[in-house]
Structure formats: C-alpha cells, structure tokens
C-alpha positions in Angstrom: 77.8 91.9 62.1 76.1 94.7 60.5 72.3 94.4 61.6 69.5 93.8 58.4 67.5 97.4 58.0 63.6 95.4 57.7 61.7 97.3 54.8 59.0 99.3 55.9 56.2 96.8 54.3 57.2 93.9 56.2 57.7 96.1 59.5 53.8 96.9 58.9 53.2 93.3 58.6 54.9 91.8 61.7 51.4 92.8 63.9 49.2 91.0 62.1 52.0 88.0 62.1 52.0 88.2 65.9 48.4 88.4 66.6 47.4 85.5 64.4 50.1 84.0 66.3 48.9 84.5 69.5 45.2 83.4 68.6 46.9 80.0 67.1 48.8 79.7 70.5 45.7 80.8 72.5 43.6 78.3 70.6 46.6 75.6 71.7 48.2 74.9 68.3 51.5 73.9 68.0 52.9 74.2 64.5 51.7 76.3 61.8 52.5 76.3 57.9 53.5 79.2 55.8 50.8 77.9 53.3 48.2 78.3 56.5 49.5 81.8 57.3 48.7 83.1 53.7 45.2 81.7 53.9 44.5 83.2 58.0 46.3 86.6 57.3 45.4 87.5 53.7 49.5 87.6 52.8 50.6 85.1 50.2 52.9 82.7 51.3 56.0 83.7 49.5 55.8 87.2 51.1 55.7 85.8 55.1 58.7 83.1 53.9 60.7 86.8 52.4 59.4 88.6 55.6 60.7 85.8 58.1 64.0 85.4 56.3 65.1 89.2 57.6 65.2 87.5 60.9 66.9 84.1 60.0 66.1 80.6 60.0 62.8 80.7 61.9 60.7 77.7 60.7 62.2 73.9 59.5 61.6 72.7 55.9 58.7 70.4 56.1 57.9 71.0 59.4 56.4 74.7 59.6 56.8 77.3 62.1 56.6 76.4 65.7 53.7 78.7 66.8 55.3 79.3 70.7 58.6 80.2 69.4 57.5 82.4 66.5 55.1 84.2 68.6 57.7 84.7 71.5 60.0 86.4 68.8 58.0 88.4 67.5 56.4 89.7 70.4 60.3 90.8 71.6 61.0 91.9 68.2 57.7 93.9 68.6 58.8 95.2 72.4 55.3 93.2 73.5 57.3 92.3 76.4 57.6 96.1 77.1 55.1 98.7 78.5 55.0 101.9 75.8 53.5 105.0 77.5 51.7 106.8 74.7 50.3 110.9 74.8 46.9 111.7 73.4 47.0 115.1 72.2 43.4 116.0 72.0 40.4 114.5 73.2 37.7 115.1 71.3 35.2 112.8 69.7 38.1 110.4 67.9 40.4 110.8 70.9 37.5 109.6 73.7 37.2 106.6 71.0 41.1 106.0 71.3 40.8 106.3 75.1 38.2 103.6 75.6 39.8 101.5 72.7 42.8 101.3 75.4 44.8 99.2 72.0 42.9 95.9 73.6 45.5 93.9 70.7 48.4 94.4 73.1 49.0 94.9 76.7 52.3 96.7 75.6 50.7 99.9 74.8 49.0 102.5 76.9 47.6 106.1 76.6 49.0 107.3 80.4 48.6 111.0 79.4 46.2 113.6 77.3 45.9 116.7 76.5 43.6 119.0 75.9 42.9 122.9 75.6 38.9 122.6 76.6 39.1 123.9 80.0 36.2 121.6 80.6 38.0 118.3 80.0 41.3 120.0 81.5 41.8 117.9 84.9 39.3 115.3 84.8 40.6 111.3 84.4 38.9 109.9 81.7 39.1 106.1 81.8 41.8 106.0 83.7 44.1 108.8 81.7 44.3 112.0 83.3 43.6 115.1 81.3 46.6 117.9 81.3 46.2 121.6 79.6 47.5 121.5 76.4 50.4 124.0 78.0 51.5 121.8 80.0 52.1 119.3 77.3 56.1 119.5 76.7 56.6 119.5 80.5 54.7 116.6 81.3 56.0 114.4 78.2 59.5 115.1 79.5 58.6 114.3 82.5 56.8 111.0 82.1 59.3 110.1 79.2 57.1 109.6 76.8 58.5 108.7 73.6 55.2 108.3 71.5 51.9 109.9 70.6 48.9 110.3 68.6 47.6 113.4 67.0 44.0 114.0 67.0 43.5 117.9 67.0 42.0 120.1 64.6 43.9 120.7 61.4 44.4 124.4 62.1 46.4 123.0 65.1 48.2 120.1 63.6 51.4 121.4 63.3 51.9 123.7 65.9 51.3 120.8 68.3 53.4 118.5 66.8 56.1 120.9 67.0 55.9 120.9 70.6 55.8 117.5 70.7 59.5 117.4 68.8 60.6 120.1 71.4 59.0 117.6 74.2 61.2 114.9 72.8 58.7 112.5 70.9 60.6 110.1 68.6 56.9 108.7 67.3 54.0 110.7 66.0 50.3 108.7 65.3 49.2 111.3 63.0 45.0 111.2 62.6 44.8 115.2 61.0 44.1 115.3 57.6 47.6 117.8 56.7 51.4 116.1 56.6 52.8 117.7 59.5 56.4 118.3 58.9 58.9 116.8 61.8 62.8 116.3 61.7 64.5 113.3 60.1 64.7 111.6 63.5 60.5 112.0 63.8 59.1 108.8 62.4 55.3 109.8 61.7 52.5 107.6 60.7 49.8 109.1 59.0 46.4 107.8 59.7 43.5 109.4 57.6 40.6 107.9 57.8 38.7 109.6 55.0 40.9 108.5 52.7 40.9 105.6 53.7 36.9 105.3 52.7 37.3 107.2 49.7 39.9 104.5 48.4 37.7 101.6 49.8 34.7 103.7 47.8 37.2 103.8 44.5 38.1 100.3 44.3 34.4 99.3 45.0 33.3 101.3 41.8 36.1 100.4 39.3 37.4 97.2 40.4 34.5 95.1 40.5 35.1 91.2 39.7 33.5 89.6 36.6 
C-alpha cells in the first residue's frame, strides 16, 4: 500500500497534538474529545478530525480519543521514542540560549555537538556540549552521524556554513539567519526568523484590532 504523504501544515501540528497529549496523560486523563482538543490547542476541531484521519481510525464515534494510545502514536510517529543528536553551528548569544534551553518539550532531542570559530569558546563544554572549531565541523558531523542542525551564525556566514553542512551529510537544517540559504532538494530547511516574526505580531496588532 502506497504510504499517505502528510501535508506540511498538519506535520507542523502533530507537536502541539503530542504535548497537550502528554500533559492530559501526565495530569491522568483518560479520554479526550476532538471538541476539547480545539478549545486546549487553539486548532478547530474539524482540522485535528482532517489531521488524525492521515493516520486512520484513531478515535471511536462518541467516545473520543483515548489519551494513552493517541499519545503513544504520536510520540512514534514523532520518533519521541528515539534520541536525535542535533549540531549547533555557532554559539553566540542565541546559540548559548539554545544550549541551556536543552528542547526541555522532549527528551528525544539533544544538542551533542557545537561549533564555533571564537578561539575562546573553541574547546570548552558548555552545559554539557563540547565546543569544536568551526573546521572541524564536517569531520565531526560524519563522525558522530548527525543528521540535523541549527544555524545560528552571522548572516555573512550563513551559507557557506550550511554548505558544509550538506557536504557533512545533514538531511535537516534549523535555519535562525535572517537570508534563505540555498541547500539541495534532499535538504529540508526550516527557517526560523525571529524578527519577522515580531514584525508580523506588530502588523496584526495595528490593523487587526477587534471591535
């Protein structure tokens, strides 16, 4: 059978799905409605009952969603039940942020290598994540097979490091630079700009203001 592609908007979704999840099974809830999911996660309702019908029959008509089950299935469709190795590729300000955030959401992800050209940060373990030389950074991806990582250099540098990063063999690029660094077909980047982001909030605060 010829497996469903998931569209990239529901794909984004299925996090938020599996913490709320999680909290509802932390907080030792057993069943949850679609109708309750809408309200918790800000998604309506008809978009988590077209999101959950990619993966098939996962909740019983009149009954809900069984909150161990669902969670359990999406933490293995998320790989939660798998440790990703992740490469910071420059610590400054943002990326000492990144390394003390250590993704505290999900025990499945963790920043096991950075790099950095500072010679002063070069060797030093930083919350537990060892420092490399930026030239040592396609030899020690290959190395440690790491198959992920986040960009957080200046923009001048954006795309020569994530060119090494292709040649190191990185299938997954966290982009935080301001510029859309160009990678091959089989590079799947996500661009994370946080001015924009604030500009947009700043936007939609002046011109769509409720009555």
């Amino acid at each position: 059978m010829k497996e469903t592609t998931i569209p990239k908007a529901t794909a984004k979704r299925l996090p938020l799905y599996y913490r709320y999840l999680k909290f509802l099974f932390d907080s030792g809830k057993n069943k949850v409605s679609s109708t309750e999911l809408s309200e918790a996660v800000k998604v309506d309702s008809a978009t988590i009952r077209r999101d959950f019908s990619y993966f098939g029959e996962l909740g019983k008509r009149g009954y809900g969603y069984d909150v161990e089950s669902l969670m359990n299935f999406f933490a293995k469709t998320l790989s939660e039940d798998e440790l990703t190795n992740v490469a910071l590729v420059g610590v400054g300000n943002l990326g000492h942020a990144l390394i003390n955030y250590r993704f505290h959401q999900s025990d499945s992800i963790r920043i096991s290598a950075a790099f950095e050209v500072d010679e002063e940060i070069v060797g030093r373990i930083l919350d537990g994540v060892p420092v490399y030389s930026s030239d040592d950074m396609v030899q020690q991806i290959k190395e440690q097979h790491i198959e992920v990582a986040i960009l957080t250099v200046p923009t001048a540098s954006a795309q020569e490091n994530a060119d090494r990063l292709v040649e190191a063999g990185v299938k997954g690029i966290m982009n935080f630079t301001p510029i859309r660094i160009n990678v091959p077909d089989n590079v799947q980047v996500q661009n994370v700009d946080l001015t924009n982001e604030m500009q947009t909030l700043i936007y939609f605060l002046s011109h769509y203001k409720e009555d």
